[in-house]
C-alpha positions, 0 to 999 in steps of 0.5 A: 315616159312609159318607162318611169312607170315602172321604177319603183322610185317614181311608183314610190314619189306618186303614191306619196304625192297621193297621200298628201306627202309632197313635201320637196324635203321629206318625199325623198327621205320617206321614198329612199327609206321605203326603198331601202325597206322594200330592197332588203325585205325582198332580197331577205326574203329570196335568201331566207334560207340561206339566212334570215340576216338580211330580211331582219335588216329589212324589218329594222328598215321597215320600222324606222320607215313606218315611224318616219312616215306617221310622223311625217304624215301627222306634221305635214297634214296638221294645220298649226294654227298655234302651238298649244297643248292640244297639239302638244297632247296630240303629238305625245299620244301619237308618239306614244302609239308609235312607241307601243306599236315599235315595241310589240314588233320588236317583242315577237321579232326579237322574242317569239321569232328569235330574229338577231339583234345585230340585224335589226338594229342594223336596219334602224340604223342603216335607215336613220343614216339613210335620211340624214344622208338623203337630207343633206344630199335635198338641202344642198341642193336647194 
């Protein structure tokens, strides 16, 4: 069991457990996206001389991980005591911040870093297949 403390996965699953994201479908999603942001960020950065490719996959990654986890968050800590406009407001809002938030990462990576646009779409990409995959892979087993 000493040796499960060490994994980066179980480090991921507890932390999540934590923050309220215990969900038996959505943990592994967030948990392979944040390893798949966290794997790519570190090799990106290791190699960032060499090229820069790969941490601007990660930071691709790591957008599509933030957005998925603010999501995530919100849906699996609202209490939907009905579907109403304010929720409707709350979610369009909370939609719209992450939007804003995308974009301004998105305008100093692509703009003031000149980071290239094949990697970082590689990176959103690469994580949305990621959890579709991870989902397919939970209902399955279900």
């Amino acid at each position: 069991m000493k040796s499960d403390l060490f994994r980066p996965a179980f480090l991921i699953d507890r932390w999540l457990w934590r923050k309220g994201l215990g969900h038996p479908q959505i943990m592994p999603i967030l948990r392979n996206e944040m390893l798949l942001a966290l794997v790519s960020l570190l090799a990106g950065l290791a190699l960032f001389l060499v090229s820069s490719w790969l941490f601007w996959f990660g930071v691709g990654a790591s957008v599509m991980a933030m957005t998925f986890y603010g999501l995530a968050r919100f849906f699996l800590r609202t209490n939907f005591g009905g579907y109403g406009t304010g929720l409707l407001i709350s979610v369009l809002i909370r939609w719209a911040g992450r939007l804003l938030l995308t974009v301004i990462l998105l305008y100093v990576a692509l703009v003031l870093c000149a980071a290239p646009v094949s990697a970082i779409l590689s990176g959103l990409v690469s994580a949305s297949i990621l959890a579709l995959v991870t989902y397919a892979v939970q209902a399955k087993r279900s």
